[in-house]
C-alpha positions in Angstrom: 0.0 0.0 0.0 2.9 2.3 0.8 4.4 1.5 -2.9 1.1 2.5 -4.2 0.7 5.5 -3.1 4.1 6.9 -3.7 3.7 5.9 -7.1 0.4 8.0 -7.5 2.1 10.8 -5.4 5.3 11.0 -7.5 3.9 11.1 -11.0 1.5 14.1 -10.2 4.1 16.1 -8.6 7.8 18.7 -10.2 10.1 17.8 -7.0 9.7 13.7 -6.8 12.5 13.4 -4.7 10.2 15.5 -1.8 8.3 12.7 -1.7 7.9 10.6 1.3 5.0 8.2 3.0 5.3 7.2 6.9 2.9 4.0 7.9 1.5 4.2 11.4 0.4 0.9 13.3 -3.0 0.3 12.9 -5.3 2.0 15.9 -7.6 0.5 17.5 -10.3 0.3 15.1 -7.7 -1.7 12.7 -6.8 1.6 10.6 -3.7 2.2 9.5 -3.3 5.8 8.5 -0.3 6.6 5.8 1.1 9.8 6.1 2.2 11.6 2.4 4.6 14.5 2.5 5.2 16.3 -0.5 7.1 19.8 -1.6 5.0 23.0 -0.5 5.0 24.0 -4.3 3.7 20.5 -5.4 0.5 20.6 -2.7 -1.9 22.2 -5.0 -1.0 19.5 -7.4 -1.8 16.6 -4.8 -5.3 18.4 -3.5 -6.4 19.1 -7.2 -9.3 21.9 -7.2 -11.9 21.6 -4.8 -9.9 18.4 -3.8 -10.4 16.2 -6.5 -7.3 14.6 -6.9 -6.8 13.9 -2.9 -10.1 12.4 -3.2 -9.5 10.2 -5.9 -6.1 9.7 -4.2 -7.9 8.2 -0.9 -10.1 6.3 -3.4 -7.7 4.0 -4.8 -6.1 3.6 -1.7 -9.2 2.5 -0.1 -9.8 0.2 -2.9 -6.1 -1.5 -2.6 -6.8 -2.0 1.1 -10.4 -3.6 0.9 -8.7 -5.9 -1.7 -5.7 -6.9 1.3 -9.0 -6.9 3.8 -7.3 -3.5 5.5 -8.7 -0.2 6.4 -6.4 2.6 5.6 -6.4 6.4 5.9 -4.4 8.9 4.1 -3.4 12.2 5.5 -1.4 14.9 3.2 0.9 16.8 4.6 
């Protein structure tokens, strides 16, 4: 899952080498929330307008997990 979104994360942004992703253990509700850090310049490029690209973002990540039976969470930062 971590793979997966890097790969998202680093073809929509200029500075790819700013990216990072930090996994958390899962909480107690079985969530494990993945933590994307980016370049300040490339966060409008992650968010997309009115948030459509984080959105879509969280979708496929949601969609990876359910296949692996996880629950995930991403946060942008």
């Amino acid at each position: 899952m971590e793979l997966l979104l890097k790969t998202i994360a680093v073809e929509l942004v200029e500075d790819k080498d700013a990216v990072t992703v930090t996994c958390d253990e899962p909480n107690e509700d079985g969530i494990v929330v993945y933590h994307l850090h980016v370049a300040q310049d490339d966060m409008g490029r992650i968010i997309g307008k009115k948030g459509r690209i984080a959105k879509a973002i969280r979708t496929l990540m949601r969609a990876g997990a359910a296949k692996a039976d996880q629950k995930v969470m991403v946060e942008i930062e």
